[in-house]
VMD Tcl script that builds the backbone (N, CA, C; Angstrom):
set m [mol new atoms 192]
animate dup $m
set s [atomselect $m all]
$s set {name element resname resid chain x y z} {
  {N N UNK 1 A -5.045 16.953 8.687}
  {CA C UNK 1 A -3.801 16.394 8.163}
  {C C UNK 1 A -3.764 16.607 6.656}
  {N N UNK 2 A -2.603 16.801 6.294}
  {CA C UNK 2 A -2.726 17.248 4.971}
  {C C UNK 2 A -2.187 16.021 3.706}
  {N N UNK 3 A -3.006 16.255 2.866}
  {CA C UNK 3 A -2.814 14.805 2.003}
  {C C UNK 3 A -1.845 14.669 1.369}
  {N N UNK 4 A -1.044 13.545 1.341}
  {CA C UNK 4 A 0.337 13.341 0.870}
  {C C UNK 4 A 0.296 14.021 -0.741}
  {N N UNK 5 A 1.207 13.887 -1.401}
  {CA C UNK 5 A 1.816 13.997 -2.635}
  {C C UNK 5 A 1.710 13.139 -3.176}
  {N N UNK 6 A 1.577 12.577 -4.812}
  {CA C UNK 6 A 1.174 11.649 -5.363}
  {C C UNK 6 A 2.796 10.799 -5.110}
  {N N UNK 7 A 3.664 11.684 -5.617}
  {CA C UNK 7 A 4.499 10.797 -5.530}
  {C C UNK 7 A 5.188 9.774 -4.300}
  {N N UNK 8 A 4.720 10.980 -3.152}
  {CA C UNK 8 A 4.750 9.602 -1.924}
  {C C UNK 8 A 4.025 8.420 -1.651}
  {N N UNK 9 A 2.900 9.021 -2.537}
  {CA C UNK 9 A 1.608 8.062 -2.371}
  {C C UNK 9 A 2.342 6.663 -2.986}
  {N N UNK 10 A 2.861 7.211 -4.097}
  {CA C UNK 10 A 3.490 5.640 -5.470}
  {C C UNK 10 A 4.826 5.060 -4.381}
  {N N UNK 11 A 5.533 6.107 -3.567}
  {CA C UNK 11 A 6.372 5.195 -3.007}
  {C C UNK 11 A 6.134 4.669 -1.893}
  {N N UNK 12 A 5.349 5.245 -0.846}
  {CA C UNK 12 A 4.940 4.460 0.225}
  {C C UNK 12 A 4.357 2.707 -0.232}
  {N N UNK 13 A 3.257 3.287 -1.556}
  {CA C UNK 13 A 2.511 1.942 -2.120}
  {C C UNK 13 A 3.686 0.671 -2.200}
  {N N UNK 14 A 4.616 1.010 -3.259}
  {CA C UNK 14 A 6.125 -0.013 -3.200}
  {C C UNK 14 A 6.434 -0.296 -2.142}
  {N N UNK 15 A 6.769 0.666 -1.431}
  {CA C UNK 15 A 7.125 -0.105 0.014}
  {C C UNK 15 A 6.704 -0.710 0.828}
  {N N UNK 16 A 5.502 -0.812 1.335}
  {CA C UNK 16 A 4.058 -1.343 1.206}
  {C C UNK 16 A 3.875 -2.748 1.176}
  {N N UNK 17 A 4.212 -2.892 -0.517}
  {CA C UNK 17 A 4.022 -3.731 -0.810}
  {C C UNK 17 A 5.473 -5.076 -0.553}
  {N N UNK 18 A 6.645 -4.278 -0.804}
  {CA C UNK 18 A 7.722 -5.391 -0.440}
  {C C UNK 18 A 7.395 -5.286 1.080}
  {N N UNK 19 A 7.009 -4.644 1.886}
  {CA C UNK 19 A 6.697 -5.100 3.284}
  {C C UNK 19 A 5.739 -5.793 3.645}
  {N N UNK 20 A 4.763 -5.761 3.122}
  {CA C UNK 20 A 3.796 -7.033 2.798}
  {C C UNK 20 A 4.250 -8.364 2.678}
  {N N UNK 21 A 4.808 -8.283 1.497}
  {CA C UNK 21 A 5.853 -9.732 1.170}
  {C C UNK 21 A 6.363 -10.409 2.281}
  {N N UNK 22 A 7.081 -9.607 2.903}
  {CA C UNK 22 A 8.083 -9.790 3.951}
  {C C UNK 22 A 7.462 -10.407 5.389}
  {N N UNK 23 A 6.136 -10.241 5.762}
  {CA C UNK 23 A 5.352 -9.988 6.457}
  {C C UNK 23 A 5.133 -11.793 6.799}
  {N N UNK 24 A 5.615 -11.923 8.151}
  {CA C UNK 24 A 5.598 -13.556 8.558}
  {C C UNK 24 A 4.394 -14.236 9.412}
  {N N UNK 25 A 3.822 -13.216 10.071}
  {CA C UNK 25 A 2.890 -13.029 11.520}
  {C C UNK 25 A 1.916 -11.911 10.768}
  {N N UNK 26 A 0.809 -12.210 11.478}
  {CA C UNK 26 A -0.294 -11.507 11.348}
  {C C UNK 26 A 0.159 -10.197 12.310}
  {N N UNK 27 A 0.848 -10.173 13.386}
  {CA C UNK 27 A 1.585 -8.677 13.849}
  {C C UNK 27 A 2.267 -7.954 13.245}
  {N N UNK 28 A 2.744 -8.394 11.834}
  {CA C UNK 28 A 3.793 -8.042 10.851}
  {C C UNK 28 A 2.744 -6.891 10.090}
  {N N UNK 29 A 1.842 -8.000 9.431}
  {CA C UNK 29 A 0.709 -7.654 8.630}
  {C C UNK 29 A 0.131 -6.278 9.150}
  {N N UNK 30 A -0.352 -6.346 10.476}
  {CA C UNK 30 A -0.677 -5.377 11.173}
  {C C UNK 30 A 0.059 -3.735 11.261}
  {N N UNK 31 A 1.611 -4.461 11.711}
  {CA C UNK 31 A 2.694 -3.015 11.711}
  {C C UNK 31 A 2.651 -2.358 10.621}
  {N N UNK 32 A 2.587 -3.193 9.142}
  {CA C UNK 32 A 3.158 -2.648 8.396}
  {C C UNK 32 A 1.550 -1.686 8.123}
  {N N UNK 33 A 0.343 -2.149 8.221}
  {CA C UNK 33 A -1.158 -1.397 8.090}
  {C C UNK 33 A -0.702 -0.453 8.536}
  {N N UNK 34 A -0.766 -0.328 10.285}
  {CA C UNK 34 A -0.366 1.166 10.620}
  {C C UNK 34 A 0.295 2.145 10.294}
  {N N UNK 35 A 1.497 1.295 9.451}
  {CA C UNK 35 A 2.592 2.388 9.135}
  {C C UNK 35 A 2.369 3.182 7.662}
  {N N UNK 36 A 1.844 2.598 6.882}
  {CA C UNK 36 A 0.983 2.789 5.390}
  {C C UNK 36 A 0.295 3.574 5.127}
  {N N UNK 37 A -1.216 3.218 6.268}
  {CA C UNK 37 A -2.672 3.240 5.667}
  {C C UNK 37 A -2.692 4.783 5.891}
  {N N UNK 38 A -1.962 5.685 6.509}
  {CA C UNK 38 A -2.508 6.916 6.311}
  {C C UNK 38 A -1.839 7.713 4.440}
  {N N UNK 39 A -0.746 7.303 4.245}
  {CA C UNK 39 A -0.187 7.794 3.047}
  {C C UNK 39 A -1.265 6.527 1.983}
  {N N UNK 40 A -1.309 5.471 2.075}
  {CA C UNK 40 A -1.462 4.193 0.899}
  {C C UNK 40 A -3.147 4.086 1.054}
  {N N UNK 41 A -3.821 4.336 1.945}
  {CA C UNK 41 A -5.149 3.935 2.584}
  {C C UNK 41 A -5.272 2.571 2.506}
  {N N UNK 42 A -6.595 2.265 3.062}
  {CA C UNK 42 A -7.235 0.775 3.480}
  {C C UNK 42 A -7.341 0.357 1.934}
  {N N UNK 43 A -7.896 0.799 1.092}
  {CA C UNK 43 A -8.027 0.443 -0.308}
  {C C UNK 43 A -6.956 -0.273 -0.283}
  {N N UNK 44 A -6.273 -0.096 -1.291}
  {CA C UNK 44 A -5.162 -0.027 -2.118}
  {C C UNK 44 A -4.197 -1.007 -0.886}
  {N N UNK 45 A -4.541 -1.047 0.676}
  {CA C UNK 45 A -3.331 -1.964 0.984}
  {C C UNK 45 A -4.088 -3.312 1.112}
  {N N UNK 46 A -5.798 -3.314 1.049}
  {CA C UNK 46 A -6.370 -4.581 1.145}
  {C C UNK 46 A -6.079 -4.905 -0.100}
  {N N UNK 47 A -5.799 -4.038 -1.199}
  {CA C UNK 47 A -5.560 -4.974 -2.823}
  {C C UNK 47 A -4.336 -5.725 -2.391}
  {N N UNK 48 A -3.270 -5.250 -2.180}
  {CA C UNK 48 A -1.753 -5.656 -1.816}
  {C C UNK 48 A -1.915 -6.937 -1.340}
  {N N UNK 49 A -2.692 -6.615 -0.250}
  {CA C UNK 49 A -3.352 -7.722 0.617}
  {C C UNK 49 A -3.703 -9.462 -0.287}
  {N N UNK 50 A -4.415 -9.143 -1.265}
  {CA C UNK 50 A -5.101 -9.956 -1.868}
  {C C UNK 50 A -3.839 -10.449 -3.047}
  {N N UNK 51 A -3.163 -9.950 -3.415}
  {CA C UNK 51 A -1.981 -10.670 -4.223}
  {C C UNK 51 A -1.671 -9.810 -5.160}
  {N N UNK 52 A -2.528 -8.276 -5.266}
  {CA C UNK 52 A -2.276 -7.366 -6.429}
  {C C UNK 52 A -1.050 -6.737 -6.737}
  {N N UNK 53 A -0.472 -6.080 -7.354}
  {CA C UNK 53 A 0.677 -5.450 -7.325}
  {C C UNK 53 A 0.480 -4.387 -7.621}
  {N N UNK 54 A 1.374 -3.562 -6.881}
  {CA C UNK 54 A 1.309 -1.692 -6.872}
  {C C UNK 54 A 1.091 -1.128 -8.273}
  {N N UNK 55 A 1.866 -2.282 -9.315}
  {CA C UNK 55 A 1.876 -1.560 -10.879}
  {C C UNK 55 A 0.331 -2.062 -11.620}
  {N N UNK 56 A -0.623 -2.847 -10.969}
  {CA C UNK 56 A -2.070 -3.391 -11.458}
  {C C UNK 56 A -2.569 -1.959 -10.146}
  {N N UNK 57 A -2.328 -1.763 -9.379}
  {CA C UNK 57 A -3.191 -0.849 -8.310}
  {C C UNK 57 A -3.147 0.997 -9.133}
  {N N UNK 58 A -1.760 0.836 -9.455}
  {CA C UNK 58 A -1.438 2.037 -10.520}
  {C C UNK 58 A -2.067 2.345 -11.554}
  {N N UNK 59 A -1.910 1.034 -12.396}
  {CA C UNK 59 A -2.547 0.916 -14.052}
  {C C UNK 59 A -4.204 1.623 -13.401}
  {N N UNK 60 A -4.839 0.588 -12.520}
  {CA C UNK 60 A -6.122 1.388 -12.295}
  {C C UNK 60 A -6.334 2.361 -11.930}
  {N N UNK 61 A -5.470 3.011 -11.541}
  {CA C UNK 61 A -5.955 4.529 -11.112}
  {C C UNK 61 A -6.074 5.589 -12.755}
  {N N UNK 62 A -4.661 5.173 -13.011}
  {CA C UNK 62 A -4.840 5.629 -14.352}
  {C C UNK 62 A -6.043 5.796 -15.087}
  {N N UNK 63 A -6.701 4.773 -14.723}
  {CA C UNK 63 A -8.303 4.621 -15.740}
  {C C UNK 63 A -9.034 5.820 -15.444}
  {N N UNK 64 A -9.006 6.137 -13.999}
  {CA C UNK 64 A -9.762 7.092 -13.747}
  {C C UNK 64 A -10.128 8.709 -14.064}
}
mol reanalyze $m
mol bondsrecalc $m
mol representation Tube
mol addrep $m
């Protein structure tokens, strides 16, 4: 499979993340994993997860 584009990477992450938000049920939580984690990965959606925001998940990549 071939690896996304950065820039899908930054918009899947946003979307991601307001779907996170949105997210009422732990089945929610779940759909939205599946639908993500191949463009956003497990990283970056367990940060989401934890209360981070796409623009603190960003800033750090930057560092790198």
């Amino acid at each position: 499979m071939p690896t996304p584009d950065p820039e899908e990477q930054v918009e899947a992450l946003h979307t991601a993340e307001k779907e996170l938000k949105d997210a009422k049920t732990a089945d929610d939580v779940r759909a939205v994993w599946r639908k993500h984690y191949l463009t956003v990965g497990h990283r970056k959606l367990g940060r989401l997860l934890i209360g981070r925001t796409a623009e603190q998940i960003l800033a750090g990549r930057q560092k790198d």
